[in-house]
C-alpha positions in Angstrom: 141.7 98.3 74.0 141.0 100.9 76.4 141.8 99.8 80.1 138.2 100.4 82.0 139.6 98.4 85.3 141.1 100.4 87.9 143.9 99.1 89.7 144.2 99.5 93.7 147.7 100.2 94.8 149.9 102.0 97.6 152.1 105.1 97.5 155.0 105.8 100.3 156.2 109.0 100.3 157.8 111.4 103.0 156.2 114.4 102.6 157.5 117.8 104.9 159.3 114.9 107.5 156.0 113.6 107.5 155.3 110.0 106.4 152.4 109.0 104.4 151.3 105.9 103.0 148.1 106.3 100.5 145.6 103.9 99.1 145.3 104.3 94.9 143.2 103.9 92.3 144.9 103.9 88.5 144.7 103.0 85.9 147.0 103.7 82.3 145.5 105.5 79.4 146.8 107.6 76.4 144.5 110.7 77.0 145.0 113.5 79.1 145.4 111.7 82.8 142.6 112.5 85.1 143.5 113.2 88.9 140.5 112.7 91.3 140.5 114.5 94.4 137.8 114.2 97.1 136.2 116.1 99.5 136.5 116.1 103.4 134.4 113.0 104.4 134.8 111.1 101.4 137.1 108.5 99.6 138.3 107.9 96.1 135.7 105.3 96.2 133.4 108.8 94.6 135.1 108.3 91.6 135.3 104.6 91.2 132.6 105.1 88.8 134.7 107.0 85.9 135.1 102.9 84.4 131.4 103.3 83.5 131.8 106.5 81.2 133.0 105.0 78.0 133.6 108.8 76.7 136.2 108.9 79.3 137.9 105.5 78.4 140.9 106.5 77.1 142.4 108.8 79.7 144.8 107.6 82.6 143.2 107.6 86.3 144.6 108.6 89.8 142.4 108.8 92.9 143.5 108.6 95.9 142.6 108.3 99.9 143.8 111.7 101.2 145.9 110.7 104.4 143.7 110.3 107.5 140.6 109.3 105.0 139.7 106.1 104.0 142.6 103.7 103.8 145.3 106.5 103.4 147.6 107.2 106.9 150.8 109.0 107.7 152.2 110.0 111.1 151.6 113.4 112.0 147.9 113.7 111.2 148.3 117.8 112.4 150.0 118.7 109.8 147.1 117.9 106.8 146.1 120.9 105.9 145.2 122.2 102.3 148.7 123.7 101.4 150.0 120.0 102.7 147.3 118.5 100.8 148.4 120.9 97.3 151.7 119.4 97.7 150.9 115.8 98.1 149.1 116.4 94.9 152.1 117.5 93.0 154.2 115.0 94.4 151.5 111.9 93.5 151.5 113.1 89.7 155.4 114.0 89.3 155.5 110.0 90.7 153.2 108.8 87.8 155.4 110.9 85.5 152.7 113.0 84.0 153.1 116.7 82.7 149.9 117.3 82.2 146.5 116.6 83.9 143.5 117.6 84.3 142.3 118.2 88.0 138.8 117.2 89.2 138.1 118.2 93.0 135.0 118.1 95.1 135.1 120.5 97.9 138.1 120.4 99.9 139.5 118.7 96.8 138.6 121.4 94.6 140.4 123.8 96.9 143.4 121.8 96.7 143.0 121.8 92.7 142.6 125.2 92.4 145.5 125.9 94.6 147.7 123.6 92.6 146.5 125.0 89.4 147.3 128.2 90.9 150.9 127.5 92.0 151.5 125.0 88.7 149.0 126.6 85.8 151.8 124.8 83.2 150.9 121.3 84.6 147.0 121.7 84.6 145.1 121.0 80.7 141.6 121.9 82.8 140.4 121.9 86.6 136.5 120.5 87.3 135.7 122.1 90.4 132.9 120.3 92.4 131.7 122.8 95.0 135.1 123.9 95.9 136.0 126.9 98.7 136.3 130.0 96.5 134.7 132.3 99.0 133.5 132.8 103.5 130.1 131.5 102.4 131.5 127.8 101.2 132.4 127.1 104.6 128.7 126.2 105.9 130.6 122.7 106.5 134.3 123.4 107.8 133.2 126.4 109.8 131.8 124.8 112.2 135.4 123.8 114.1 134.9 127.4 114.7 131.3 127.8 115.6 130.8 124.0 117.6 134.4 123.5 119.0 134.8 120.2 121.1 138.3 120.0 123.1 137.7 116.6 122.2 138.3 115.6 118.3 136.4 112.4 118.5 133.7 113.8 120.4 133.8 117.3 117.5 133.3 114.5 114.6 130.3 112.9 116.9 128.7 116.0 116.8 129.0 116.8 112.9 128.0 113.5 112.1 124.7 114.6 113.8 124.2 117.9 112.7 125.0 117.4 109.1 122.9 113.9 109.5 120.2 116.2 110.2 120.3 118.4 107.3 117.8 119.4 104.8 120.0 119.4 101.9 120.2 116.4 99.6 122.5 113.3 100.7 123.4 114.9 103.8 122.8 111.4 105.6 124.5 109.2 103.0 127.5 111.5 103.6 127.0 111.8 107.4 126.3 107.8 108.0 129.7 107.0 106.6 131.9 109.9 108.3 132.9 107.6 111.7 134.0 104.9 109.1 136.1 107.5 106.7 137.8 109.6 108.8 140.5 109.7 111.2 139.3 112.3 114.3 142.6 113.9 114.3 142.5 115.1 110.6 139.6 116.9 111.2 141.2 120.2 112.9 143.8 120.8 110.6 141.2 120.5 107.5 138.8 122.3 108.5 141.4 125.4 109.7 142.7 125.9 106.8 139.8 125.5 104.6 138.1 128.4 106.9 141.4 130.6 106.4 142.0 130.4 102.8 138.3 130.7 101.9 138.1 133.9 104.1 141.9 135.3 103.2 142.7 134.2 100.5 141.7 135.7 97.0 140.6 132.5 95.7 137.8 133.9 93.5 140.4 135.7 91.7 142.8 132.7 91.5 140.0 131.1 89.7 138.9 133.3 87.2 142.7 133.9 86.7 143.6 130.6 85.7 144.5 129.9 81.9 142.9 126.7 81.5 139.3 125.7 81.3 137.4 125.5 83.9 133.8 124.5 85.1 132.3 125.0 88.5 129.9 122.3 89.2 127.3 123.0 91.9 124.1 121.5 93.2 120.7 123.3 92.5 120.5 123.7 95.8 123.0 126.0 95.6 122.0 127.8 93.3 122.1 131.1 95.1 125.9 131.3 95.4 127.3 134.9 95.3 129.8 134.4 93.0 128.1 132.4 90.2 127.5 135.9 88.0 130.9 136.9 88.3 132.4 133.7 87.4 129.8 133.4 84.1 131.1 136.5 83.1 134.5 135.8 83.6 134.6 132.5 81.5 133.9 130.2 83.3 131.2 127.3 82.3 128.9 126.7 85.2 127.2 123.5 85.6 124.0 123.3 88.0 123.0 119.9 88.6 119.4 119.1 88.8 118.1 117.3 92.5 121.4 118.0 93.9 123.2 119.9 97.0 126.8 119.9 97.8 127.1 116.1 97.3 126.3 115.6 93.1 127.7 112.1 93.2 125.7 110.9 96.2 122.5 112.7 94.4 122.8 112.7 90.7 125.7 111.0 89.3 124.4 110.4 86.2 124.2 114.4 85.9 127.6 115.0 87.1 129.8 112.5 85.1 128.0 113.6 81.8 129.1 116.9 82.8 132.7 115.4 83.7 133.0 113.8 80.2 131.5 117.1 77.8 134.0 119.3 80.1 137.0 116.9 79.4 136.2 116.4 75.7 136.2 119.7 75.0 139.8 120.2 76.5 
């Protein structure tokens, strides 16, 4: 029988001299494992939900808390930034002894997916990228530690709450209600830096279209008028546009986006 509980546990590791302790959610499996990695904001709690997909039944489950988020910590917030973040990813499957995964990421978890996929193609069956950074004009969220800067990082995530609160897009004030509650103030800065300089510098649309595994970009219809979404067509990749959706499918439509989730990863 198929295990379809997922089992909460902790993971100490020192990472760079920095110490982190993160909140898990596993479970075994004899498919292809599945590593969950969530956006800024959010929790591995967004993924809870893959016990409910019996297509998906069979395959071993990680999710985690990235540190500073939800119930994850370590001791030098300032130094979680996405290449930090790609490393703690490598370092929570080489742990669980796997060789091969496949890597589903929304936003600043499908950045650090596609950079791990990027560094490690070898160890990655398929990548499910959730609105990921591959481009300047992904960073409508993370920009704005550039464009609304507070000397104060409690008093910055104050303001955001607000602002994206106030949104028109779809579940903009589910995922604003819950920020205070999910994130650690002093995480924010070193996110949101680094997302804004790899998304402007770094050749990330290339890195995706250049990976050797399959690969889906998963967007919200409200999003539909991304630049890129030709280019990747044409260059392979399987594009999935969720109906009455923005940049938060599982808030919106997660009946849309795990259907997706479980067609992408049984084709692979």
């Amino acid at each position: 029988m198929p295990a379809t509980r997922l089992q909460g546990s902790t993971l100490v590791a020192d990472l760079h001299g920095t110490s982190v302790r993160l909140a898990m959610l596993t479970r075994p499996g004899t498919g292809i494992p599945l590593v969950f990695l969530h956006g800024f904001g959010s929790t591995k709690e967004d993924y809870a939900d893959v016990i409910q997909h019996p297509a998906l039944d069979t395959h071993p489950v990680i999710a985690y808390d990235a540190p500073g988020c939800g119930a994850s910590t370590c001791d030098r917030y300032s130094t979680v930034d996405i290449p930090f973040l790609t490393d703690l990813a490598r370092e929570v499957i080489a742990r669980h002894g796997y060789d091969r995964v496949i890597l589903v990421g929304h936003s600043m978890g499908g950045l650090t997916a596609l950079r791990l996929a990027t560094q490690e193609p070898d160890l990655v069956a398929g990548i499910i990228d959730i609105e990921g950074n591959l481009a300047p004009e992904d960073c409508f969220l993370s920009r704005q530690i550039i464009e609304h800067p507070r000397a104060n990082a409690q008093e910055f995530l104050d303001d955001f709450r607000r602002r994206v609160s106030g949104s028109r897009f779809a579940a903009s004030a589910v995922y604003a209600v819950s920020l205070q509650a999910k994130v650690s103030p002093d995480v924010v800065a070193p996110i949101f830096t680094s997302m804004v300089d790899l998304s402007d510098n770094a050749p990330l649309l290339e890195d995706f279209l250049g990976l050797p595994c399959p690969r889906i970009l998963m967007y919200g219809e409200q999003n539909a008028g991304l630049s890129y979404l030709s280019r990747l067509a044409e260059g392979g990749v399987e594009l999935a546009e969720i109906p009455l959706s923005g940049h938060f499918p599982m808030y919106s439509n997660p009946p849309a986006m795990w259907h997706r989730i479980a067609k992408f990863v049984d084709g692979i």
